[in-house]
C-alpha positions as CSV (number, residue, x, y, z in Angstrom):
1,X,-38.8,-9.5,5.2
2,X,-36.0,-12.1,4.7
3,X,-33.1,-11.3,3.6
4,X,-31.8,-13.8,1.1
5,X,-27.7,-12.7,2.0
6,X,-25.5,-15.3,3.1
7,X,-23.0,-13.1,4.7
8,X,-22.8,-13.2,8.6
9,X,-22.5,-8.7,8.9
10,X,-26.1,-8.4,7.2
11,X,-27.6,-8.0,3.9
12,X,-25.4,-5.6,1.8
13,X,-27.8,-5.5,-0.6
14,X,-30.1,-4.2,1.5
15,X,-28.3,-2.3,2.8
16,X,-26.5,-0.3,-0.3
17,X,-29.5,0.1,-2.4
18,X,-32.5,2.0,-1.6
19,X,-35.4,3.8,-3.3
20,X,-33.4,6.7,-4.5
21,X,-31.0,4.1,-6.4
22,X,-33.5,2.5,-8.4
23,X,-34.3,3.7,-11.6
24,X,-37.4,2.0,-13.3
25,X,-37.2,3.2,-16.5
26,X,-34.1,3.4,-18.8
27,X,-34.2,5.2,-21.9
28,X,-30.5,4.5,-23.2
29,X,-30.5,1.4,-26.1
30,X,-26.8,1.1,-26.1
31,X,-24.4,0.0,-24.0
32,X,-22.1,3.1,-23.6
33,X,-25.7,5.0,-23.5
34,X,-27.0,2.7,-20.2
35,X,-24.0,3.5,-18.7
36,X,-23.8,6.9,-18.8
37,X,-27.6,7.1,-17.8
38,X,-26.9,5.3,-14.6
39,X,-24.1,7.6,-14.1
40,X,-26.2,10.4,-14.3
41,X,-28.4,9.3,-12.0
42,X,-25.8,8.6,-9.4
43,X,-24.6,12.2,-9.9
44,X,-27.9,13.6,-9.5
45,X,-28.7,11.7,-6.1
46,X,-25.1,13.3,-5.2
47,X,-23.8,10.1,-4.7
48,X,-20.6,10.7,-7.2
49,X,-17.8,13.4,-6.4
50,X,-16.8,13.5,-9.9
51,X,-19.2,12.4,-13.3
52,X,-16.8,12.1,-15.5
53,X,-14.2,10.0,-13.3
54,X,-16.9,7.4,-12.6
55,X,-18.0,7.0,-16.1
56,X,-14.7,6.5,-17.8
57,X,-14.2,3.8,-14.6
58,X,-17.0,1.7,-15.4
59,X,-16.4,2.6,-19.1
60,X,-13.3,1.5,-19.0
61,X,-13.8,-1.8,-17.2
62,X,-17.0,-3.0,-19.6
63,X,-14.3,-2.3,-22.5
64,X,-11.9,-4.8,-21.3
65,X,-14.8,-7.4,-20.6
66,X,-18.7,-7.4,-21.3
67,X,-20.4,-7.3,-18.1
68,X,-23.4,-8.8,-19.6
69,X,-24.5,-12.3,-17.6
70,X,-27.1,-14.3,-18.4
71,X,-30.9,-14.4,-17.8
72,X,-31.2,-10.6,-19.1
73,X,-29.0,-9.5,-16.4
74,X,-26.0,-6.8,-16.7
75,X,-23.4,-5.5,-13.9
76,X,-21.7,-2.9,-15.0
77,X,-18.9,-1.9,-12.2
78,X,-15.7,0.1,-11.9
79,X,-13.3,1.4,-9.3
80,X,-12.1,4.6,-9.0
81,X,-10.6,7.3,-6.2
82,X,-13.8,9.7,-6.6
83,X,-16.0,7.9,-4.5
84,X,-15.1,6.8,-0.3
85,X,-17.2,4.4,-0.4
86,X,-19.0,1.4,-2.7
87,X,-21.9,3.5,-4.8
88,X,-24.6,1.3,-6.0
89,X,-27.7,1.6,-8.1
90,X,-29.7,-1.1,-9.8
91,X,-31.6,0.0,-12.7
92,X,-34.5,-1.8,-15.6
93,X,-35.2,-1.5,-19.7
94,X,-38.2,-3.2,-19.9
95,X,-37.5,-3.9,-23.7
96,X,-33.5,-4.5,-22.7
97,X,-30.6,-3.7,-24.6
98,X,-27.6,-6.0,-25.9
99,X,-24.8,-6.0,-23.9
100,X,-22.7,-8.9,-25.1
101,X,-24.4,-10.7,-22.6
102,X,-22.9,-14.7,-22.4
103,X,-26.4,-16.1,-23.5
104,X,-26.6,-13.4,-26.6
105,X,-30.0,-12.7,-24.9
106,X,-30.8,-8.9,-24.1
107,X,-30.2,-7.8,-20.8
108,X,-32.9,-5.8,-18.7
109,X,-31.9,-5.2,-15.3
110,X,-28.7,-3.7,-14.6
111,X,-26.6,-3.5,-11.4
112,X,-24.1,-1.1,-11.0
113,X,-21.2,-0.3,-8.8
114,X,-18.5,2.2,-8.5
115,X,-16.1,1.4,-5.7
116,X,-13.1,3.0,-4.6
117,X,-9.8,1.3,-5.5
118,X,-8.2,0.6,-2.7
119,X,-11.2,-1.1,-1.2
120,X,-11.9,-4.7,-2.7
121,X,-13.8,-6.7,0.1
122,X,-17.8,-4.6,-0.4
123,X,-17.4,-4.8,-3.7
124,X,-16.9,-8.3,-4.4
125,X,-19.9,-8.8,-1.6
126,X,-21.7,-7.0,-3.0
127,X,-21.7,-8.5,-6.6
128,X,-22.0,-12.0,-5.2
129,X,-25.4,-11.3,-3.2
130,X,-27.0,-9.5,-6.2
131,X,-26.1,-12.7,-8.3
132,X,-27.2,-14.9,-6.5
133,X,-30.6,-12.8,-5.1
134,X,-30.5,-12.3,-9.5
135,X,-30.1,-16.2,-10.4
136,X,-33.7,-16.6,-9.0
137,X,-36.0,-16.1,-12.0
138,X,-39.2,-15.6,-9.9
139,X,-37.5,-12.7,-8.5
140,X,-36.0,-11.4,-11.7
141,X,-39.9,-11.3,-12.7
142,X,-41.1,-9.9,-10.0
143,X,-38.1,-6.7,-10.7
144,X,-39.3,-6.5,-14.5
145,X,-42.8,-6.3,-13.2
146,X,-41.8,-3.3,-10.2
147,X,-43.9,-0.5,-10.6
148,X,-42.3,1.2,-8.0
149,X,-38.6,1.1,-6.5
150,X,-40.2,-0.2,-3.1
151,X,-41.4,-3.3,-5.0
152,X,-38.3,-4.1,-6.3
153,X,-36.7,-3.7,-2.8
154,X,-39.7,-6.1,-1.5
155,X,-38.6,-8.5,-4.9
156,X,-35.1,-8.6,-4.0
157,X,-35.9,-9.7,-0.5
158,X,-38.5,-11.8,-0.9
């Protein structure tokens, strides 16, 4: 595989998700609802000390600012002292879901982070290889059509 990341230390991406942090199937067709579904399934990998905490975090931040790109894309993120390291999960709605995104468009795929405060540098790493791994739209395709986490994986490496 090639990894598309232009940082020198390896792919991050890569590297932070995995199958167990892709969910292929969304049900929520709201904002807050998309949210807290991705929450959940952090909580439920055990990847979250505290539920609650890491909701109101990224909550909070989409409420400030729409974390709705363009090209069907949405990051929801948020920082908070419940987690010791970043937290990542990268989740689809196949029929997408408005999230104030700059185009107007619906967004589909969703990547989400929850970082701890006092840690800025992954973070920001992070969010700049999925952008730019997302501004390809074979690839986003290729994601939409993902039956299975692998092949997304294989789509965001490809």
């Amino acid at each position: 595989m090639v990894c598309f990341c232009p940082f020198k230390r390896g792919c991050g991406v890569k590297r932070l998700l995995s199958e167990d942090s892709i969910l292929l199937d969304l049900k929520g067709t709201t904002k807050e609802a998309i949210i807290g579904e991705m929450i959940d399934f952090l909580a439920a990998a055990g990847k979250l000390k505290d539920r609650d905490a890491a909701f109101a975090a990224v909550w909070e931040r989409e409420q400030k600012m729409s974390t709705g790109m363009q090209h069907g894309i949405a990051i929801p993120h948020g920082k908070t002292e419940t987690v010791d390291k970043l937290v990542t999960a990268l989740a689809i709605k196949k029929d997408g879901v408005d999230f104030d995104s700059m185009d107007g468009k619906p967004s589909h795929i969703f990547v989400m982070t929850v970082a701890p405060v006092n840690r800025t540098g992954p973070h920001i790493q992070f969010l700049s290889e999925v952008s730019q791994a997302l501004n390809d739209p074979e690839r986003r395709e290729r994601i939409l059509a993902a039956s299975t986490p692998t092949d997304v994986l294989d789509a965001l490496s490809a």
